[in-house]
N, C-alpha and C positions, 0 to 999 in steps of 0.2 A: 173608573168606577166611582170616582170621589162625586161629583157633582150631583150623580141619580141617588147619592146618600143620604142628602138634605132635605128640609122642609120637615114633611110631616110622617116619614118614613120611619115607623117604629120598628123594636128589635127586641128578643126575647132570649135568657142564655137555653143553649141546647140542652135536650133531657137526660146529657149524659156527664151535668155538669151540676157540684154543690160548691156553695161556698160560705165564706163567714167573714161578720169584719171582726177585725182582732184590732185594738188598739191604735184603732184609725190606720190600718193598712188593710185590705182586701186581700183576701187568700180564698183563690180560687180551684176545684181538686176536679180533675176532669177522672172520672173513674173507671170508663174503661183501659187506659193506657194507667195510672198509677201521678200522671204529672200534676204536678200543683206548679202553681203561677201566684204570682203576690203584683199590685198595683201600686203606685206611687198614689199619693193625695188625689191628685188631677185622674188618672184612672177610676179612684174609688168610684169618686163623684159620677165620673162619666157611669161606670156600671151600675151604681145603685139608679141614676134615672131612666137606664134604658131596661132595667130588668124590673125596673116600676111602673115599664110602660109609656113613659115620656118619650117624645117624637128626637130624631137628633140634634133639629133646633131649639127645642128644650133643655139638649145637655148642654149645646155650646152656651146658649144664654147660663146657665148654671156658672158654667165655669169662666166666660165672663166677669158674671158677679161677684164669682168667691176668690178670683186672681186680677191684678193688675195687667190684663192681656188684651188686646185689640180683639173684635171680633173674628174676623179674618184669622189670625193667628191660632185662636181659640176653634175655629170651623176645622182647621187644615191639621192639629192637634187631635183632636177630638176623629177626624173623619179615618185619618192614621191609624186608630188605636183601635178603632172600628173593623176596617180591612186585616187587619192582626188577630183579632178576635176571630172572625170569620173566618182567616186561613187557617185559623189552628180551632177550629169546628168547637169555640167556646160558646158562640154566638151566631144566632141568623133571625135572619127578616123574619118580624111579623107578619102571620096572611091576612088579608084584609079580610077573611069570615071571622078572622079569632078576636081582630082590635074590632069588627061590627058585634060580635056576642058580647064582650065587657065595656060598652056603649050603655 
């Protein structure tokens, strides 16, 4: 799945998820199960640009720039955390009618 993640493939958290940054860590409360989840640094960042709408080549270039990290390194990090997200129904794809409405 990793490689059709890239480019310009945005991603939105699901409507069944609140969260807050607390002290530079991300704490994420999915409310129908009761589970909270917390993010390291490199997470936050990844969530705060994909739940602002930024494309996933977006977050890798982000965290690129804010870590001493190869790109590559930084894609296959990022794309991981992605597939995480979306096994545990935190997060899913943008439809292309909703990123053409906020155009």
């Amino acid at each position: 799945m990793t490689t059709e993640l890239l480019g310009n493939t945005t991603f939105k958290p699901t409507d069944d998820v609140t969260w807050r940054d607390v002290s530079g860590e991300m704490v994420v409360l999915k409310l129908s199960s009761g589970e909270y989840y917390t993010f390291n640094e490199q997470g936050r960042i990844t969530w705060l640009a994909l739940s602002e709408g930024k494309s996933m080549e977006q977050a890798v270039r982000m965290v690129v720039d804010e870590y001493d990290v190869s790109s590559d390194k930084a894609r296959e990090d990022v794309e991981a955390f992605v597939v995480g997200l979306m096994e545990q129904e935190l997060l899913d794809r943008q439809a292309e009618a909703e990123k053409e409405a906020r155009e």
